[in-house]
N, C-alpha and C positions, 0 to 999 in steps of 0.2 A: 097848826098841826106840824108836828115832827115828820123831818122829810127820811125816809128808808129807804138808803142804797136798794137799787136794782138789784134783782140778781144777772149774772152774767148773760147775754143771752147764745144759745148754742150756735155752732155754727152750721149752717145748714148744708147738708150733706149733698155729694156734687150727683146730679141727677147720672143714671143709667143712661149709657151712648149717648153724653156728651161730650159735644166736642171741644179740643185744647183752644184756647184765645190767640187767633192770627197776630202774627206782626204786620207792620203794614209796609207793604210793597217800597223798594227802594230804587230808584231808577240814577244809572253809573252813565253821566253823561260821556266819558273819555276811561280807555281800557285799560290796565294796571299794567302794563309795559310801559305806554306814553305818561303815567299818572309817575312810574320809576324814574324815568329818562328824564322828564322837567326837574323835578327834586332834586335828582343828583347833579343839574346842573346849575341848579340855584348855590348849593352848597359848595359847589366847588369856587362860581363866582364871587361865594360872603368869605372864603379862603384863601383863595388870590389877594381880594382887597382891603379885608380886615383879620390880619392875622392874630389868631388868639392865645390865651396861653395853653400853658399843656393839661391843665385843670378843668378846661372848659370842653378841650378838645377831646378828651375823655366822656364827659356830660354829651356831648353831640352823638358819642361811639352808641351809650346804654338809651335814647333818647329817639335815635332813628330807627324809624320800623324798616324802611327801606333795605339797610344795608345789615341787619342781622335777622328781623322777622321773627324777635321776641320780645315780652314786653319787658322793661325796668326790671322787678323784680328779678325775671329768669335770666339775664344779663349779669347783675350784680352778683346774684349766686353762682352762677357760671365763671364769670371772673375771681368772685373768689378760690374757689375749688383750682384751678389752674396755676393763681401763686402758692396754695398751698402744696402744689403738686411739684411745681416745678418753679420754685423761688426765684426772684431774678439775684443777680451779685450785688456786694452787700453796698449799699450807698447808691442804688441804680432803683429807679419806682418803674413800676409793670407800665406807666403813662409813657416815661421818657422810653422805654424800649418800643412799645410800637408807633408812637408818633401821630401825626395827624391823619385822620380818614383818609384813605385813599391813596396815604402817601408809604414810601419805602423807607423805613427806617434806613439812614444809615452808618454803621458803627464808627468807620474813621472819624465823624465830623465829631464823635463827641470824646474831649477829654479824660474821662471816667471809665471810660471801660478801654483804655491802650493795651488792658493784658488780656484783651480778648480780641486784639486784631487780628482776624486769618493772615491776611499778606504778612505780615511781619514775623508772626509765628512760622510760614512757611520759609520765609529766607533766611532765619534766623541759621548761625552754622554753628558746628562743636565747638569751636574757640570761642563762640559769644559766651558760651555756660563758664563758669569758674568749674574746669574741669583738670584735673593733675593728673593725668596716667601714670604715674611714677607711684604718687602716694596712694591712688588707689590700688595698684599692685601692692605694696608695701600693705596696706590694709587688710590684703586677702593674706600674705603670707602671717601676718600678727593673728589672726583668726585661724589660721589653719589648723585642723586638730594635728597631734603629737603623734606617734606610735601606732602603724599599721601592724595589722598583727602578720608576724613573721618580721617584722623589721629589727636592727641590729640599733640597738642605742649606745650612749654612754653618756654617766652619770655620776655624779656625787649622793655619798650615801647622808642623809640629813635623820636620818630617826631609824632608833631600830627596838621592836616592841619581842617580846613573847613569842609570838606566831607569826613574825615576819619580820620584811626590813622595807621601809620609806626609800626611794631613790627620786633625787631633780633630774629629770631628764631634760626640763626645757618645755613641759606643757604646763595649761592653766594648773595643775593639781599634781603634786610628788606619784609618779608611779610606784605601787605595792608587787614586793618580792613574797611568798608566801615562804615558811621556812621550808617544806619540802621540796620548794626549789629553788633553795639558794648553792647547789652542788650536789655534784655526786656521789653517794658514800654518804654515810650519818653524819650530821654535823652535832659534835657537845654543845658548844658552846656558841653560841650566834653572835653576841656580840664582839666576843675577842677575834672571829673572823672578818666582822666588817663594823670596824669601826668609824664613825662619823665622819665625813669630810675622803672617806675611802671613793676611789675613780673607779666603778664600774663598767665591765662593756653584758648588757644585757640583748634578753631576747623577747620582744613582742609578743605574748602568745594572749591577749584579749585588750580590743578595744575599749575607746574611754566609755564610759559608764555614764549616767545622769549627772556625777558630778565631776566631769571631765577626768578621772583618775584610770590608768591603766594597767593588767598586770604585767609585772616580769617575772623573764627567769633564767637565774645561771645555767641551770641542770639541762635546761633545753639547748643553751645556746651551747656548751659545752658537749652535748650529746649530738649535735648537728654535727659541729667542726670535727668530732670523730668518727662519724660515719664518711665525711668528705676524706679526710686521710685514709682511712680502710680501702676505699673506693681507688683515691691512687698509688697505693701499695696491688692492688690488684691488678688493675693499668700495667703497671712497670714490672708483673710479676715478683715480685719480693719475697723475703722467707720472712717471718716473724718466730720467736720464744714467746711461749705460752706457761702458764703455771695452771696443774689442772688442781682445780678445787671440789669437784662433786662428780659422781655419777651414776648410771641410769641403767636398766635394762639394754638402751639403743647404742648405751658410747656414756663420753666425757663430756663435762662441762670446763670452760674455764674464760678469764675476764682480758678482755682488749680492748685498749682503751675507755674501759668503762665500761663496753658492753658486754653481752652475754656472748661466747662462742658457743657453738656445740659441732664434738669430733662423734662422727658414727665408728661403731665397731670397726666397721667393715675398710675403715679408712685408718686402723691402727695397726701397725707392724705389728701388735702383740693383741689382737681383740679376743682372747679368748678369756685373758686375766684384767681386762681393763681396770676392774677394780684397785691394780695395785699403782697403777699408776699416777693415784692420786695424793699430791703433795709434788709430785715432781714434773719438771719443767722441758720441755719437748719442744722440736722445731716442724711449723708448719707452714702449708700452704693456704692461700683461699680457695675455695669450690664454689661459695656465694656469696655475695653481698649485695645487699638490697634491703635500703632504708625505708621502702615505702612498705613491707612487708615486717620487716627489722628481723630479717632471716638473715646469723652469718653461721655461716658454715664451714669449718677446716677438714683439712686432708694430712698425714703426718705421711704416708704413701707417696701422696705426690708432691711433698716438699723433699723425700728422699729421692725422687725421681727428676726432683728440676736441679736438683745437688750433684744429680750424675751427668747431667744434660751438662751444669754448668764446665763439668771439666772435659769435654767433649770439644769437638772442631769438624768441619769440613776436613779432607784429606787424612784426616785423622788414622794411622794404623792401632787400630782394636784389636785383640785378641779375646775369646768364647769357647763355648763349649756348645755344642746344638741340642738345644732344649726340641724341638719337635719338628717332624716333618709333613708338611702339608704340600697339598697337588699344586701349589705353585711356589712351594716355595720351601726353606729352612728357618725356622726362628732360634736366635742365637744369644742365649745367656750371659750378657757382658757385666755381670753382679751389681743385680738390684734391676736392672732395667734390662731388657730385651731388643734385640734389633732383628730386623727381616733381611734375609738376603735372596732375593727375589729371582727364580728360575732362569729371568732374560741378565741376569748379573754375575750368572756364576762362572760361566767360559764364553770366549770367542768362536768356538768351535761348537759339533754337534751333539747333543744331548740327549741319548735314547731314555737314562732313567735316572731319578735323582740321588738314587740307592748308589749307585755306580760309584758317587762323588766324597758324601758324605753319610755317616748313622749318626744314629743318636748318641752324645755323648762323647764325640769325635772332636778335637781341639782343633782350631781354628783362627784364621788370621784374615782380616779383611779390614776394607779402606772404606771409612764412613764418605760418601756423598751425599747425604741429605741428613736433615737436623728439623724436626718439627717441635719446638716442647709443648704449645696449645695443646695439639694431637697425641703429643706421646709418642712419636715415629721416629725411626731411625732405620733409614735405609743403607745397606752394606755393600761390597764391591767386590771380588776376586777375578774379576775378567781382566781388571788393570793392571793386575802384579802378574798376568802369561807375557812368557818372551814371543811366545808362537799359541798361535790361537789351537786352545784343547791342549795345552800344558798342562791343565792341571787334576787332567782325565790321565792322562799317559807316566807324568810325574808328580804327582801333589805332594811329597818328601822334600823334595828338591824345589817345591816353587816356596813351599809353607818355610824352608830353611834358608831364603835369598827373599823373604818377604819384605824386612827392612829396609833391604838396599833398594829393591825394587818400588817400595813405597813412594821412596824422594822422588825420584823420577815421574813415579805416578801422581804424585800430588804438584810437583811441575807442571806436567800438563795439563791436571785440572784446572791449576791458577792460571794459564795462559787459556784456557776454554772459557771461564769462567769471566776473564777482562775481554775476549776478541766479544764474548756476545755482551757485553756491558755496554759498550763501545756500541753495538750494531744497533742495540737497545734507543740509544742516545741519539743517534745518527737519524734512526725511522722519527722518534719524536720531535727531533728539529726540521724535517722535513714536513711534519704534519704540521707544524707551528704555521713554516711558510707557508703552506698551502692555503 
């Protein structure tokens, strides 16, 4: 008879509340401290006296429960994660950096790793490194970019296109002039102004760009240097000619050094026709200048006024007419400019009324002692030219007709008034020195 496979038989299902299959009892003759302590001293013994290689000593590390308390596997996977993490240098095995169980690696002893000695790297000084302080400054100046902006260059012109001019200044890339500012005033023709190999002195107005190139410009640097001369013609008081080219409801227009001026009305001898004034050439003064603003301002008033000043002096005998009278005083018409002769200046003697002395309109003679031009002052004298104090209450014919001779005199004593306190002046400030 043919034999028929079984069929499988089931497994029999695990009976209701029962219970799991006991292990059987284990009895720990000696306690895992003393069971640690023997061990490690075996191993330290089989190390002492038969030393292994570093391959074996490795196999001892993953091998002992004792001194990690994981098995093989979680050792090796742990070890690998560690040099994946933190590689040793290259030609150095993770075996030879820590060495034998128990023991201290230590890096002097091994030839292979000398560029990772602490002590040595700490005593190491600046002179050990091939170090050149010389050439490294030389390095940062070769590198240094070219053209702060506001800075003053100069250059060779190497190309000049359409809509500007190429300038070497001396950085990585030719600095670009655009044509509207290659000067002041329209230029025709760009090339016949700056031809190739031309020395320019320019002006910084934009840093280098992505590709180290920067701009320039004449116009700037040429409109700078005119506002610095304006500035000290102003300083020094100075007259300037003006040619007027345009004007306005307010005044005149017209060009200095390049810039724009503007005259007010109110500051023209003639403001009433200003208009005719233009095409013709007038002498002025400044009122303002200021380039941070690029407000200049002329006065034609008080360039006639510093004109009058200029032929003026201390001691000076003046002759007027008295434009008005006021409660301290006479203002006196010396043509063009006016001077004060101030109530405590007009006699030595006493003074009930100023009517008494002089009207309006009254010719007159007096000795300048003061000279302001900033202010516009001029202060006048007739107390100097009395023989006898209130001389010129009692005789004003007779002092105004010996004024000249009386002048010298008077202007005598101011110049000896005028050196004794010069002198006194001198004398306090060398005393305060010592002091």
């Amino acid at each position: 008879m043919a034999d028929f496979p079984q069929p499988p038989k089931k497994p029999t299902p695990p009976r209701k509340n029962a219970e799991p299959p006991r292990k059987p009892l284990q009895v720990l003759h000696i306690s895992k401290k003393e069971e640690q302590r023997t061990t490690s001293d075996k191993s330290l013994e089989q190390s002492s006296d038969q030393p292994e290689s570093a391959s074996l000593q490795k196999k001892n590390i993953s091998e002992s429960p004792i001194r990690t308390g994981f098995k093989n596997e979680e050792i090796n996977l742990r070890k690998n994660n560690i040099e994946e993490e933190f590689p040793p240098p290259m030609g150095i095995s993770m075996g030879d950096l820590l060495g034998p169980p128990g023991q201290k690696k230590d890096f002097r002893e091994d030839s292979q790793v000398n560029d990772y000695q602490t002590t040595d790297r700490e005593s190491r000084s600046v002179d050990d490194f091939d170090f050149d302080e010389d050439a490294f400054l030389a390095a940062l100046d070769e590198n240094e970019p070219i053209g702060s902006t506001g800075e003053i260059a100069k250059g060779a012109v190497i190309g000049v296109e359409s809509d500007g001019v190429y300038v070497d200044i001396g950085g990585k890339a030719p600095g670009f002039m655009p044509k509207k500012e290659c000067g002041l005033g329209v230029i025709t023709n760009i090339k016949e102004k700056f031809p190739k190999g031309l020395t320019v002195e320019v002006l910084v107005t934009r840093e280098q760009n992505a590709d180290g190139m920067v701009t320039l410009s004449c116009r700037a640097l040429a409109l700078r240097k005119s506002w610095e001369t304006l500035l000290q013609l102003e300083k020094s008081g100075q007259l300037v000619t003006v040619k007027i080219n345009g004007f306005n409801r307010g005044g005149v227009t017209c060009d200095l050094e390049g810039l724009r001026g503007f005259i007010p009305r109110s500051q023209l001898e003639d403001g009433e026709n200003h208009q005719n004034l233009v095409g013709s050439s007038i002498s002025v003064a400044f009122l303002e200048v200021n380039p941070d603003t690029r407000k200049l301002v002329l006065s034609q008033k008080k360039a006639a006024l510093i004109s009058r000043f200029r032929e003026l002096e201390l001691g000076q005998l003046v002759e007027g007419k008295v434009a008005a009278i006021k409660p301290y005083g006479f203002f006196i018409d010396l043509g063009g400019i006016s001077g004060l002769l101030h109530q405590s200046m007009i006699t030595n003697g006493s003074l009930r009324s100023l009517r008494e002395v002089f009207k309006p309109g009254d010719e007159i003679k007096a000795i300048i002692t003061e000279l302001n031009i900033s202010r516009g002052r001029i202060a006048l004298n007739t107390a100097l030219l009395e023989g006898i104090p209130g001389e010129i209450i009692s005789d004003k014919e007779k002092l105004m007709n010996e004024a000249e001779e009386r002048s010298k005199l008077a202007r005598q004593r101011m110049n000896e008034t005028i050196e004794k306190e010069s002198i006194e002046k001198q004398k306090n400030t060398s005393e305060g020195n010592n002091a």
